[in-house]
Structures are given as structure tokens and as C-alpha cells.
KOLMIGU-65053 format. One record per residue (C-alpha): residue in one letter; x, y, z; residue number from 1. Coordinates in nm, 2 decimals, m for minus. Example, Ala and Ser with C-alpha at 12.3 -4.5 7.8 and 13.67 -1.06 7.14 Angstrom:
PT  rest      xx      yy      zz   nr
PT     A    1.23   m0.45    0.78    1
PT     S    1.37   m0.11    0.71    2
***
This chain:
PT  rest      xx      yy      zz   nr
PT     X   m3.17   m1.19   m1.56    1
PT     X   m3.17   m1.16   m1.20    2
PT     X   m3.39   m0.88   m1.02    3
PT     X   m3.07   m0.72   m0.86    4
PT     X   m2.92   m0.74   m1.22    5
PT     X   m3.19   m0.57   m1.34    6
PT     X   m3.19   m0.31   m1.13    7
PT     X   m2.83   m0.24   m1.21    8
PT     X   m2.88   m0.22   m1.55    9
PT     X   m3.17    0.04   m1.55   10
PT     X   m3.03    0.23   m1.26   11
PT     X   m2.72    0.46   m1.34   12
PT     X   m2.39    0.38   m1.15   13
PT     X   m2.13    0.59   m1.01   14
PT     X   m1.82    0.47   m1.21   15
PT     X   m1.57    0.67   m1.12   16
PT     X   m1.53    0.52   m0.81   17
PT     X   m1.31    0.32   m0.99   18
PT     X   m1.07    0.63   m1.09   19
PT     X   m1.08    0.68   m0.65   20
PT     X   m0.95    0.40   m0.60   21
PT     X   m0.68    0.42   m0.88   22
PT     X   m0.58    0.72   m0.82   23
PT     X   m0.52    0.65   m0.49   24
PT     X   m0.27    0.35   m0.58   25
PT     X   m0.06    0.58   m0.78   26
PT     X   m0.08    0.87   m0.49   27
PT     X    0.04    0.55   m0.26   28
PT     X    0.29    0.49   m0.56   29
PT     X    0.44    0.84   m0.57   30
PT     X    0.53    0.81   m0.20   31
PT     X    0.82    0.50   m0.27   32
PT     X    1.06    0.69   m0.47   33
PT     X    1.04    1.03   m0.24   34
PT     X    1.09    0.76    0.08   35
PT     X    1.32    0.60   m0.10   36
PT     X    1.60    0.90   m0.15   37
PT     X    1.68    0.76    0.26   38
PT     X    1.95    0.55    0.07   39
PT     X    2.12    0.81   m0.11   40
PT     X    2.46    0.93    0.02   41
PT     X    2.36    1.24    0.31   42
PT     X    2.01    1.18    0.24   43
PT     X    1.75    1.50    0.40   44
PT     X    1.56    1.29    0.64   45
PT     X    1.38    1.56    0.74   46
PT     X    1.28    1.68    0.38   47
PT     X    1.18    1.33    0.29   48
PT     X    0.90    1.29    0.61   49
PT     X    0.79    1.64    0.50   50
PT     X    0.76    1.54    0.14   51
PT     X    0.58    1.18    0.26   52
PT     X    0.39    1.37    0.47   53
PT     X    0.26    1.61    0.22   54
PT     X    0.16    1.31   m0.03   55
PT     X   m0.04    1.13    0.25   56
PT     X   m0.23    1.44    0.31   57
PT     X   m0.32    1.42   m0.06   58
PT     X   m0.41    0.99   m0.02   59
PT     X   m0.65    1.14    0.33   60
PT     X   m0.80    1.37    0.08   61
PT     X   m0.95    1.09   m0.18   62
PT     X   m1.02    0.91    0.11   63
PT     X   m1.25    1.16    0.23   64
PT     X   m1.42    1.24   m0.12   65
PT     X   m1.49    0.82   m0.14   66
PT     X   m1.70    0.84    0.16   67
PT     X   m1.88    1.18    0.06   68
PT     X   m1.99    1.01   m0.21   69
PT     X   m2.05    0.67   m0.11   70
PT     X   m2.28    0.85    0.15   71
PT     X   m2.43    1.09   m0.17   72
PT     X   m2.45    0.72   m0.40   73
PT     X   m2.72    0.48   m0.46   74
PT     X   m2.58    0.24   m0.70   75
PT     X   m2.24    0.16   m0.71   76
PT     X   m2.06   m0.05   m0.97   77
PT     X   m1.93   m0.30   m0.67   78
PT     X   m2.09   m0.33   m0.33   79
PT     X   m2.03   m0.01   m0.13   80
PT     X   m1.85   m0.21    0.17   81
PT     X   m1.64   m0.35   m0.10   82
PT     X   m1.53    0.03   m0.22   83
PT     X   m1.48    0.14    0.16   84
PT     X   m1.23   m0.15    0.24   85
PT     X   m1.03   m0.10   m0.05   86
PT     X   m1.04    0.28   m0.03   87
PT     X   m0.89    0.25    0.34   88
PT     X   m0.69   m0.04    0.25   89
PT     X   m0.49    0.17    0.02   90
PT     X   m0.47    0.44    0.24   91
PT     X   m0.28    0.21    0.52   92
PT     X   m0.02    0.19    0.26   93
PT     X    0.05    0.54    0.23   94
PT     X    0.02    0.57    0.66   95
PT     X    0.33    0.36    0.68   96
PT     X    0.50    0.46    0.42   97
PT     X    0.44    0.79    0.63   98
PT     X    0.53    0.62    0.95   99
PT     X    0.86    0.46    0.74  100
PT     X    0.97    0.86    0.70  101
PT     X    0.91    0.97    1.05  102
PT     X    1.11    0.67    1.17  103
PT     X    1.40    0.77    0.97  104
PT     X    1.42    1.11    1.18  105
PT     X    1.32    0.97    1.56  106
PT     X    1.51    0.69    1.57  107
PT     X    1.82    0.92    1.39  108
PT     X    1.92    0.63    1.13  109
PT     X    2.29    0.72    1.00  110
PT     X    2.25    0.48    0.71  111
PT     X    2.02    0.19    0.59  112
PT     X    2.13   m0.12    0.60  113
PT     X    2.14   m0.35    0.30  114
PT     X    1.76   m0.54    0.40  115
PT     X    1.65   m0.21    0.44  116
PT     X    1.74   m0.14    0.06  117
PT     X    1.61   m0.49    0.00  118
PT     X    1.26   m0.41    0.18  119
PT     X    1.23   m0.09    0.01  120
PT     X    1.24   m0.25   m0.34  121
PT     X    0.98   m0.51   m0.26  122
PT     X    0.77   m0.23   m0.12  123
PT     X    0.82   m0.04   m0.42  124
PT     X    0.78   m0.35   m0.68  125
PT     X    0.42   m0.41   m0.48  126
PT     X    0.29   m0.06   m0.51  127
PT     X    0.41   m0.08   m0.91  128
PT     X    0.20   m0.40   m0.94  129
PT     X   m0.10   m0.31   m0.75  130
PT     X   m0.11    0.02   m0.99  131
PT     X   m0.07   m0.21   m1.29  132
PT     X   m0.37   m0.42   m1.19  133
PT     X   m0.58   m0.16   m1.04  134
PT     X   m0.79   m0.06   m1.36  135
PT     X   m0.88   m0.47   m1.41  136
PT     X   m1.16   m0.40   m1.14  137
PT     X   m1.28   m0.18   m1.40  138
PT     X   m1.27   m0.30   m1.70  139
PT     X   m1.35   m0.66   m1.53  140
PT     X   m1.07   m0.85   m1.65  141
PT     X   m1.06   m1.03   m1.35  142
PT     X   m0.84   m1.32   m1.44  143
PT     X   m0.53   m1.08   m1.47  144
PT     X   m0.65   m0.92   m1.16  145
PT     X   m0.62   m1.24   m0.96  146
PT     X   m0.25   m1.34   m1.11  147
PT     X   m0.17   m0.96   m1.00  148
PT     X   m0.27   m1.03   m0.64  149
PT     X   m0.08   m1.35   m0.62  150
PT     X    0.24   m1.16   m0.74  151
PT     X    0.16   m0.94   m0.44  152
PT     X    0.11   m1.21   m0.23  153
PT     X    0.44   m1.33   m0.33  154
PT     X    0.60   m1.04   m0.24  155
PT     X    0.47   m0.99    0.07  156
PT     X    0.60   m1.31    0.20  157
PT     X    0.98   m1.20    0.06  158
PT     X    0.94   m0.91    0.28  159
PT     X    0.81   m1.09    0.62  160
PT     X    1.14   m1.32    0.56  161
PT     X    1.40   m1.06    0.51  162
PT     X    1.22   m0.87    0.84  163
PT     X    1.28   m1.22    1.02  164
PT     X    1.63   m1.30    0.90  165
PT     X    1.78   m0.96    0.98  166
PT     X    1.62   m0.96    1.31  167
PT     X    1.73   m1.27    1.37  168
PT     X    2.03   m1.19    1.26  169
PT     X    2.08   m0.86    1.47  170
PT     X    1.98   m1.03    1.78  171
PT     X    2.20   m1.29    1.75  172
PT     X    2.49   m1.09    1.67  173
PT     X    2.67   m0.99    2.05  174
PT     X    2.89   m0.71    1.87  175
PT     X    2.56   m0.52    1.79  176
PT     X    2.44   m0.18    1.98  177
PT     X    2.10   m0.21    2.13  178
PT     X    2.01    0.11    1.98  179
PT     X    2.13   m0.06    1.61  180
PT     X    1.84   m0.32    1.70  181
PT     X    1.59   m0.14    1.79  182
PT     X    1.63    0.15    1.47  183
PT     X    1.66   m0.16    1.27  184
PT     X    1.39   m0.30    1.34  185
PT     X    1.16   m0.05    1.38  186
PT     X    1.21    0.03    1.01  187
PT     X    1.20   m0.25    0.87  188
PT     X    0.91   m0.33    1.09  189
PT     X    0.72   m0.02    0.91  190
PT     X    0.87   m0.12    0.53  191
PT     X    0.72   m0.48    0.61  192
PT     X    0.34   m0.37    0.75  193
PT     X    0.36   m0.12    0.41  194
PT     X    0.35   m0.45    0.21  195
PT     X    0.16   m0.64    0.41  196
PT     X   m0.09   m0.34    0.33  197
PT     X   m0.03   m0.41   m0.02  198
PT     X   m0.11   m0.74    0.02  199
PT     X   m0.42   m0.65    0.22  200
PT     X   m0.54   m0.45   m0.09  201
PT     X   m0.44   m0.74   m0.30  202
PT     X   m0.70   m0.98   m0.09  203
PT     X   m0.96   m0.77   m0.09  204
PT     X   m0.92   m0.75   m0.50  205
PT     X   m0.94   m1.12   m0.52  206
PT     X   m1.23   m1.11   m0.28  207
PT     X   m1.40   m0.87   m0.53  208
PT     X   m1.31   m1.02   m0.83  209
PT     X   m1.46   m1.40   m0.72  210
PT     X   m1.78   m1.22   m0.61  211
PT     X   m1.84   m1.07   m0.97  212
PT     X   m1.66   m1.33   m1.22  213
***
């Protein structure tokens, strides 16, 4: 046994570091749905940032109680760098999911368009899988961690092409109001950095789990 292995055994660790960080996936996780009434028939745009809003004040709040006690910890069950990134990782989700909701009222979107919809459910599919894999960094199972990252890596790259073809698309389109393109893209912009947050999260996982298998 290795001197740093030994000290890990004898030294007690701060395991529920691991119910931080899971609990912040599912606060991220609660966000989708409450951003996602935008596509409902006279949707409340303004009720739905509020809402967002008050759920990434809650996401802030872990956040804060992670570093507390990171500062307050000796041992941790991963390495303390490793906990921090993934802690504000998560929380970069939940900012532009945020940022998604306050788009939806500056930029006064009537409707969303079809690759919004499309954006949204990728969004929403990556925040369901990175809650499903979360408690593998606990309980170690590390292979099933990995294949749950590349699903998320998957995903991601679904998202950056239908930002590309719709703007593409928009741009190339002569019939289409300037002001279309920008709100267009701006949200789909926001949906698209969500995910690539999620896959963010994802990468650091996999970093994580090759250090310790």
C-alpha cells in the first residue's frame, strides 16, 4: 500500500461531498422543465426567468457550502481541485440555463422555433444523463461513469450542429428579419453553451474517473 493510500485509509474523509455535487446536478436538472414551459402556447416569459432565476440562486447556494467546506476539509474522497471544478462546472449549467430565460424576455421572442425545441430536448436529455451518472463517482463504478460521459459527449455535438444549421440557415434565408436572427441566435447560442457545460462536467468526470480506476 502506497503512503498516500495509507493515509487515506486511517484519515477520515468528507464523503458527502459527493451528495454536493449530486445535488447540484438535480438542482441544474429542475431548471429544464421550468425553462422549458417557453414552448407552450402564451407561455409567461417573465414567470419562467423568475422561476430560473430563483432555482440558480439555490445551485449559488451549494456552490458556496462546497468551498466552505473544502476550506474547513483535510481529506477529501477525490482531490480538492477535482471537487472545485466539477462543483463550478455544474453550476455554469444552471447560469445559462439562467441566461436561456432572461433571453426569452430581452430579446421579446414571440415563439420558439422548431431547433429551439430540438436544442431544449438535448439540453434536457444531457442534464437527465449527467444526474443518472453522477452517484458512479461515488460508489466508483467508474466504467458506467465513462460510457455516461460519452453519451454526453454525443449530445453535445447534436446540439453545436443544429446551432450551425439554423444559423446557417437563417442567414442564408433573404426573407428573414434581422431582428429574427439575432433572437434566434442568441437563444440558441445560450441552449448550446448549457450543453456544452454539460459536456464540460462530463470531461471532467472522465478525468476523475481515469485518475482513480
Amino acid at each position: 500500500m502506497s503512503l498516500q493510500s495509507m493515509i487515506n485509509w486511517l484519515l477520515p474523509r468528507e464523503d458527502h461531498f459527493y451528495e454536493y455535487l449530486e445535488q447540484q446536478a438535480r438542482v441544474a436538472q429542475q431548471a429544464i422543465p421550468v425553462l422549458g414551459r417557453f414552448v407552450e402556447e402564451g407561455a409567461d416569459y417573465v414567470a419562467i426567468r423568475e422561476e430560473v432565476t430563483r432555482i440558480e440562486k439555490e445551485g449559488d447556494r451549494i456552490v458556496d457550502e462546497v468551498l466552505k467546506r473544502l476550506q474547513d476539509t483535510f481529506v477529501t474522497p477525490i482531490d480538492r481541485e477535482d471537487l472545485q471544478r466539477l462543483s463550478k462546472k455544474i453550476d455554469d449549467i444552471l447560469d445559462y440555463v439562467n441566461v436561456t430565460a432572461r433571453s426569452l424576455v430581452i430579446f421579446a421572442l414571440q415563439r420558439p422555433t422548431e431547433p429551439m425545441v430540438r436544442q431544449l430536448e438535448v439540453l434536457k436529455e444531457s442534464c437527465d444523463v449527467l444526474v443518472e451518472i453522477m452517484p458512479c463517482l461515488r460508489n466508483k463504478q467508474y466504467d458506467t461513469l465513462i460510457q455516461g460521459c460519452q453519451r454526453i459527449h454525443g449530445l453535445e455535438k447534436k446540439a453545436d450542429q443544429i446551432f450551425r444549421t439554423e444559423l446557417s440557415r437563417l442567414f442564408h434565408d433573404p426573407d428573414v428579419d434581422a431582428k429574427d436572427i439575432l433572437r434566434a441566435r442568441e437563444v440558441l447560442d445560450h441552449l448550446e453553451t448549457a450543453v456544452d457545460s454539460c459536456d464540460a462536467v462530463a470531461e471532467t468526470l472522465m478525468n476523475v474517473a481515469v485518475k482513480h480506476a
